[in-house]
N, C-alpha and C positions, 0 to 999 in steps of 0.2 A: 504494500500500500504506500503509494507516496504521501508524504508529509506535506500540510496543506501549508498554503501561504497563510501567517498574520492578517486580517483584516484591515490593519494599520496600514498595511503595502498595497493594499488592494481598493481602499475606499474613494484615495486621493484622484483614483485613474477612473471609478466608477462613478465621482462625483463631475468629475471633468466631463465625463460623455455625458451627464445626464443634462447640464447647465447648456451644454452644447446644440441638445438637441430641445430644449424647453423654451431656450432663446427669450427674449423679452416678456413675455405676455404668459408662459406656460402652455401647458396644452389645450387650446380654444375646442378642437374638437369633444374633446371629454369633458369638456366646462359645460360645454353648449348638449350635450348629446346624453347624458349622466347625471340622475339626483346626487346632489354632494355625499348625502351617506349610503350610497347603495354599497352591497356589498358582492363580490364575485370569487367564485372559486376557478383555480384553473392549473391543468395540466403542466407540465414541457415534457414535449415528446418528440422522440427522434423518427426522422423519416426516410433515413437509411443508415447502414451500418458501418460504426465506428467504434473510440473511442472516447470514454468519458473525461471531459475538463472542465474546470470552470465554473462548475455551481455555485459559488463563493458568489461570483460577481452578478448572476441573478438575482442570489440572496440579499445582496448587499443593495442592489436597486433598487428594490421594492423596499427593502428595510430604510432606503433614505427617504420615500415621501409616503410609505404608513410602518413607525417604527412599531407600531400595534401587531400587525400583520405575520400569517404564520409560514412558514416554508420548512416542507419535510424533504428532507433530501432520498431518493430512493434508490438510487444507484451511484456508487462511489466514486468519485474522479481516479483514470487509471482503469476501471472494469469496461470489458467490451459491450458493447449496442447493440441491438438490432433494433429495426426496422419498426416502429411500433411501440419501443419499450419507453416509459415512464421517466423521465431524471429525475425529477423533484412533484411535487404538488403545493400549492400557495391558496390564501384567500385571505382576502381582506379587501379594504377602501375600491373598488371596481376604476375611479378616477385615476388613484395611485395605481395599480396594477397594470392599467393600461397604456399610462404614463411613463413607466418603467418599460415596457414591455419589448421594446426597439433596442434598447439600452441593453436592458439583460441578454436579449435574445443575438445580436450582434457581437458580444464579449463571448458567451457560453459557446455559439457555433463557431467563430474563431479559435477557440482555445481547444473545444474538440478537435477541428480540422487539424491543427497542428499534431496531436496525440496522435487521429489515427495515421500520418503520414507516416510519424516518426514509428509508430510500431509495425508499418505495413518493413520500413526502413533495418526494423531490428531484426522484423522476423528472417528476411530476404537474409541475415550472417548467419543465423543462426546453428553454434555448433565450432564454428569457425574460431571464435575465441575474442575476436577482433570487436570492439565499442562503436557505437555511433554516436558522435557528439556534434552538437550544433555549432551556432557561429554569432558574431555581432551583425549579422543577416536579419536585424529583425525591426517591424513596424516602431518608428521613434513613440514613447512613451509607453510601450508594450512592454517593453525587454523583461521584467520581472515575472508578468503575466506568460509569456509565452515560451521563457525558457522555464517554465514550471508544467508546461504542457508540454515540455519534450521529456522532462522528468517522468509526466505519465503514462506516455506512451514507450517505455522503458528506454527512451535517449538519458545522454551523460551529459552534462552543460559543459560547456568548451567558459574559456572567461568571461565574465560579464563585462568588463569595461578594460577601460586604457589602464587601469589604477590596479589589477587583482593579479597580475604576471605580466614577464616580460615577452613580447612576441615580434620579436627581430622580420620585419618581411622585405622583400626586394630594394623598395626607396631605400631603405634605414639604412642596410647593406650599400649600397652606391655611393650613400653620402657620407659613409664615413670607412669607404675605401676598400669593402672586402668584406667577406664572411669571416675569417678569422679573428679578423679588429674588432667588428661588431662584437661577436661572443666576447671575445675576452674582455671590451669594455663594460658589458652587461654583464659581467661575471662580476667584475670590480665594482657593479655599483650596487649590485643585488644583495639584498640582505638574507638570513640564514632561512626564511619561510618563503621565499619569492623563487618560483619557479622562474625559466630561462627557456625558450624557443625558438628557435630560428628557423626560415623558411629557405629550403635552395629547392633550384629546379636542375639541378643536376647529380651524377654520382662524384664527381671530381670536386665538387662544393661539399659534398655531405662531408669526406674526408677532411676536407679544410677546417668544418663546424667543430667534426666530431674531437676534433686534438684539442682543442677548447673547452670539455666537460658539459655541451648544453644539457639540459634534463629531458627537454622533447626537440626529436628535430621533424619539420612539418614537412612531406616529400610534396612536392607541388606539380600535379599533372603528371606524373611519371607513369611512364610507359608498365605495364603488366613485368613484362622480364626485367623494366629499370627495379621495379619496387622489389622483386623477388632480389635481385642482386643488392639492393639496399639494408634488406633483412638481412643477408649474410655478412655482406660488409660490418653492418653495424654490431652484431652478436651483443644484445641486450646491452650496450655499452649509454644507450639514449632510449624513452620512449618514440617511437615510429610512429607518425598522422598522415595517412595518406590524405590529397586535398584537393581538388579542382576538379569539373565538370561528373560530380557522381552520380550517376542516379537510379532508379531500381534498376533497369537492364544491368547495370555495370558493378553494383557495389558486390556481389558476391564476390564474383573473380576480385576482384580488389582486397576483400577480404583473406581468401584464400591464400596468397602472396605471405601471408605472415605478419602484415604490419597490424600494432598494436590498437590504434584506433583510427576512423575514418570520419574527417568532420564536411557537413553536409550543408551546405550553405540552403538548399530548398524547402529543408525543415522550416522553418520559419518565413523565408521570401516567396513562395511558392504553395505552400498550403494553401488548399480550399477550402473553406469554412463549410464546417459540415449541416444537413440543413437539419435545425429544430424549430418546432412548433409550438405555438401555445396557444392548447385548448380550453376554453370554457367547460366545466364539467359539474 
């Protein structure tokens, strides 16, 4: 079971889309169309099959404009979908619910879309031994949200920011003169918690890296036989990322090859938001 986010992290972003889409006046259709205290009960239901994400920020919708309001969660972020099956059930304020309902329902099928890629992603090694981890590939002001949805579609998070590890890639390499320099200046500035990265697109560069102790070195586009010869070259000396254009066709073989983990930049920029419903019941 994945470990759910804080609500703290999650409210700031669910309060953000609601203000966004209320805009000046609030919702006029639910003003105009709705006794102020009716009350409604209602579904979220999926209507094809996935994986589960994101219930939090339904929850948290409807909980910002009827903090009265009940929501049973029925299916756990992380458990597979089908077609039909129940996530949560809610009722309260009908105005609030349906004022929420764009809001919640836009966060929740997002954050599923991402789960079930990422698991269609995991299944596709499965056995192999090799990780799938995402990337800073993702919608600006999401990133907390949706690298929590690769968590529950069994992905690994790659770093969250500029600030959490060092990750040395081509520019950074050019501007200060060489794979070698780079490492070893990131070696001299990195403190005793701060992982070290470096990205080459070559086997002639990985050697360069590797005489400098990085902790991961990222293979960039390499060829099936490059990555295989990179495995051997390297004899656990570094963790191994394979990296660039992956995708279900390819990530097996990719896997196979040995490298330790494969980060997938589609998890996140590329997901299709899976479709949920919300019914009146």
């Amino acid at each position: 079971m994945t470990e759910p986010l804080p609500d703290l992290l999650i409210e700031p972003i669910v309060r953000a889309a609601l203000a966004e889409d209320l805009g000046r006046a609030g919702d006029v259709t639910a003003m105009a169309c709705i006794d102020a205290d009716a009350e409604l009960s209602v579904a979220f239901v999926a209507r094809k099959p996935g994986v589960a994400a994101g219930l939090a920020c339904a929850r948290l919708a409807l909980a910002a404009l009827d903090p009265q309001a009940s929501f049973e969660t029925l299916i756990a972020d992380g458990q597979p979908l089908s077609p039909g099956a129940v996530l949560a059930r809610a009722q309260g304020n009908a105005r609030a619910i349906l004022s929420a309902e764009r809001t919640g329902l836009n966060l929740l099928g997002r954050l599923c879309g991402v789960a079930t890629l990422t698991r269609a992603y995991v299944d596709a090694v499965e056995g192999t031994g090799a990780r799938i981890v995402d990337t800073r590939k993702t919608t600006p002001g999401l990133r907390h949200l949706e690298k929590y949805a690769v968590r529950c579609g069994g992905g690994v998070n790659h770093r969250f920011g500029l600030d959490d590890a060092i990750l040395i890639k081509d520019n950074h390499i050019a501007a200060c003169g060489g794979v070698a320099e780079a490492v070893r200046r990131a070696r001299a500035f990195a403190g005793h918690l701060m992982k070290v990265e470096v990205e080459v697109d070559g086997l002639d560069q990985l050697e360069d890296a590797l005489r400098h102790g990085p902790d991961v070195v990222m293979l960039d586009n390499f060829s099936l036989d490059d990555l295989r010869a990179a495995v051997a070259s390297a004899k656990g000396r570094a963790v191994l990322e394979a990296s660039g254009g992956v995708n279900l066709q390819s990530v097996r073989a990719i896997a196979e090859t040995g490298v330790d983990v494969i980060s997938v930049g589609a998890l996140t920029h590329s997901a299709a938001a899976l479709d949920i419903g919300l019914d009146a019941v």
